[in-house]
C-alpha positions as CSV (number, residue, x, y, z in Angstrom):
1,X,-17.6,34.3,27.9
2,X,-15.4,34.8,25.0
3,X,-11.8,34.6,25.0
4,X,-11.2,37.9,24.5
5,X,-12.7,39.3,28.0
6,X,-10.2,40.0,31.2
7,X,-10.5,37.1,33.2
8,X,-9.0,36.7,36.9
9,X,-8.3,33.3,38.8
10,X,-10.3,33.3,41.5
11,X,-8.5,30.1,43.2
12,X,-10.7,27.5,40.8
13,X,-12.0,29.0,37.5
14,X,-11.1,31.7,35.6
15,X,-13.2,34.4,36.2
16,X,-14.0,37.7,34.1
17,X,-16.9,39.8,36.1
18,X,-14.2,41.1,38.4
19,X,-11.5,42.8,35.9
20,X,-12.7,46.1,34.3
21,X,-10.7,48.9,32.4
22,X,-12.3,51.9,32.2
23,X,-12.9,53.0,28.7
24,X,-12.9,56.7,28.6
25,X,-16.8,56.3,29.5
26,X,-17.9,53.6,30.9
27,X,-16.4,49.9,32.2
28,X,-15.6,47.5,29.9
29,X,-14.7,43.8,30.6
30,X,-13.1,43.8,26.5
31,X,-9.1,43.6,27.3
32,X,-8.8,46.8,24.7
33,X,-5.6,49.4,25.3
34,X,-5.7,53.0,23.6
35,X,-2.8,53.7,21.6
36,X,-3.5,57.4,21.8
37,X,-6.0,57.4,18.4
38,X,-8.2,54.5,19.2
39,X,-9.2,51.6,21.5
40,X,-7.5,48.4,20.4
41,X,-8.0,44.8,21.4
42,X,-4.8,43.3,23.3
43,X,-5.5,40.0,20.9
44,X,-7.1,38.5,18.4
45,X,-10.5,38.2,18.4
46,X,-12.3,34.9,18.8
47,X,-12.8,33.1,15.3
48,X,-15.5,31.3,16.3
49,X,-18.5,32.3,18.1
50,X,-21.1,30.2,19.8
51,X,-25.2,30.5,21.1
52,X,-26.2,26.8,20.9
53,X,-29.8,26.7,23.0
54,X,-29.5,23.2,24.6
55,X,-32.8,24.0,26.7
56,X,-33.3,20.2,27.1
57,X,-36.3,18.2,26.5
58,X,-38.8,15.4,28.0
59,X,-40.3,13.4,25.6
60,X,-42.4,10.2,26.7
61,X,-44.0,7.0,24.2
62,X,-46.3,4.2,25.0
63,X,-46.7,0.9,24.9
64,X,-43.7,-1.4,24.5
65,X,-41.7,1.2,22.0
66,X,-38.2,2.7,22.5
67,X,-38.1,6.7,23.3
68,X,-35.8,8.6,22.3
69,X,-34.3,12.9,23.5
70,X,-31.2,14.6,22.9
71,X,-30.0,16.9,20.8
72,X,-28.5,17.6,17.2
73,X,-25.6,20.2,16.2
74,X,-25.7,20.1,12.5
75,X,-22.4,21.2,10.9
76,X,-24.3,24.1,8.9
77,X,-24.8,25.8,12.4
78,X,-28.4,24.4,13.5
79,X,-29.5,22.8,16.6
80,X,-32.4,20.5,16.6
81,X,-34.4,18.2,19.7
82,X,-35.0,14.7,18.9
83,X,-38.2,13.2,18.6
84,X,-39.6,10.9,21.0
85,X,-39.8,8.1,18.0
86,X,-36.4,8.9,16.8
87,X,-36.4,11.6,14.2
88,X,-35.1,15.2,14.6
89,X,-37.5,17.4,14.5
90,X,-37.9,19.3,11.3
91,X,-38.0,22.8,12.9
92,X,-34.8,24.5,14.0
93,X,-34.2,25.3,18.3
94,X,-32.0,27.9,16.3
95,X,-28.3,28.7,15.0
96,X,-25.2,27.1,17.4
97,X,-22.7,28.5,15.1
98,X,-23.0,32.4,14.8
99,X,-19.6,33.0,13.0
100,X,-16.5,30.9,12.2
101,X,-16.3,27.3,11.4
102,X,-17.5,24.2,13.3
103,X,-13.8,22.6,12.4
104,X,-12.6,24.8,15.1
105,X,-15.1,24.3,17.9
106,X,-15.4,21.1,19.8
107,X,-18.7,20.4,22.4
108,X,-18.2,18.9,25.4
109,X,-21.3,17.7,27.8
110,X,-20.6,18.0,31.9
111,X,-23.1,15.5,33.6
112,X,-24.4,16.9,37.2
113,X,-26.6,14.2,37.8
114,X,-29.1,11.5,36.3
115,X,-27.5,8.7,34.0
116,X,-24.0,8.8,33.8
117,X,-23.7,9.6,29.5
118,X,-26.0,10.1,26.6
119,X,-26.0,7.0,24.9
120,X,-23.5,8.0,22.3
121,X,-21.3,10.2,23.8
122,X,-19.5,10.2,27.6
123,X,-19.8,13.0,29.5
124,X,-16.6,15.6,30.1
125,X,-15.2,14.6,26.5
126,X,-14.8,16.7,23.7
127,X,-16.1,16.6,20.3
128,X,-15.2,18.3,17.1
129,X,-17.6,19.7,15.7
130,X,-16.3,19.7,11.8
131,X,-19.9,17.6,10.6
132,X,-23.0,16.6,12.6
133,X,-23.0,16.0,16.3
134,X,-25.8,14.3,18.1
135,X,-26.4,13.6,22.0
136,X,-29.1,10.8,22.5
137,X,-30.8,8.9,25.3
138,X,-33.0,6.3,24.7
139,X,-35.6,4.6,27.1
140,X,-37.0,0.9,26.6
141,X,-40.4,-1.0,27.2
142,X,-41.7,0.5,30.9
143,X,-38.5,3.1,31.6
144,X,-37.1,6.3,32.4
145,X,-33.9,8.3,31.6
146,X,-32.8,11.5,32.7
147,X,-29.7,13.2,31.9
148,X,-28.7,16.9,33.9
149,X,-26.2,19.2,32.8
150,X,-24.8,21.6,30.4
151,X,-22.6,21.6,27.3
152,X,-19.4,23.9,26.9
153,X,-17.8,25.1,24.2
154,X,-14.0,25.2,23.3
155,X,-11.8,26.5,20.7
156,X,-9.4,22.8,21.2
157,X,-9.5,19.4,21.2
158,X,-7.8,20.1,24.7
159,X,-7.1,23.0,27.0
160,X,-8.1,26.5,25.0
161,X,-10.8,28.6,26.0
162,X,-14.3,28.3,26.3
163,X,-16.4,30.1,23.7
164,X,-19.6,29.0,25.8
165,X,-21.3,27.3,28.4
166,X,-24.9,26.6,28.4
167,X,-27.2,26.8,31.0
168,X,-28.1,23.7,33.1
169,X,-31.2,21.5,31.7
170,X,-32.3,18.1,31.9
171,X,-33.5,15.7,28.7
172,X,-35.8,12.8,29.7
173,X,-36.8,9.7,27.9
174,X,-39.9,7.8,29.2
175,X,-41.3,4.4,27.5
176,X,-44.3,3.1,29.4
177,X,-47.2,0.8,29.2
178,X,-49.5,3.6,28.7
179,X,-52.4,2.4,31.4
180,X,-51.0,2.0,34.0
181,X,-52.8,-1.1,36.8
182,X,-55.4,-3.2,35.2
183,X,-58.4,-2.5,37.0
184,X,-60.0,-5.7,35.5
185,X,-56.9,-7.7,37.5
């Protein structure tokens, strides 16, 4: 939902599917007014526009090794899953950033359940996304980590609006011993 739509309080969030002006021929949720020539918007346009992907990931290693899942918002607009040995992998999930700057976005992840942060950042706090952001989770010898939730989007380090939120997904890190019981034991 971009700034620009109506929104409504609806007693806990701000809501937009229930506003609509009618547009001369059809509904619109855009808060536009016609001046008698044209249909303009009541403000400013967002300057930053967001589709980060964040579908999650479960990546799993054996024998005795870390494992590692997250994911990478590069400051030149990509987004990337981590490897299970650590890298990021070399082929884009796609573009986070469709228009404006990363300077004036900042990423926030909301935990609904598993461990209680990604490794490098805690949950419900904001980042700026000026240069390269990464979320990690890392499992150890015979483990796993799960993380559940979504990231938003804002246009402030605190308060301003939401210029997305992603869907729910989960990232899971397993490090095992590969073979499970010794049948030789």
């Amino acid at each position: 939902m971009a700034d620009h739509d109506l929104k409504v309080y609806n007693g806990s969030t701000w809501d937009a599917g229930r506003m609509k002006v009618w547009n001369g021929s059809s509904w619109d949720t855009v808060a536009k007014y016609y001046n008698g020539s044209a249909w303009n918007h009541l403000y400013d346009q967002p300057s930053v526009t967001i589709s980060a992907a964040c579908n999650g990931d479960i990546n799993s290693r054996i024998i005795g090794t870390t494992c590692d899942v997250g994911v990478q918002f590069n400051s030149d607009g990509e987004e990337y899953e981590q490897l299970a040995g650590g890298a990021w992998s070399g082929t884009s999930q796609g573009t986070w950033l469709d228009s404006g700057s990363g300077a004036d976005a900042w990423v926030e992840f909301v935990r609904t359940s598993g461990v209680t942060r990604f490794d490098n950042h805690a949950s419900s706090t904001r980042v700026n996304m000026a240069s390269t952001v990464h979320f990690t989770l890392r499992a150890f010898d015979v483990e796993t980590v799960s993380i559940t939730g979504y990231f938003r989007f804002w246009d402030a380090a605190s308060g301003g609006n939401i210029l997305q939120t992603t869907s729910s997904a989960t990232w899971q890190a397993t490090s095992n011993d590969g073979g499970g019981m010794c049948s030789l034991c």
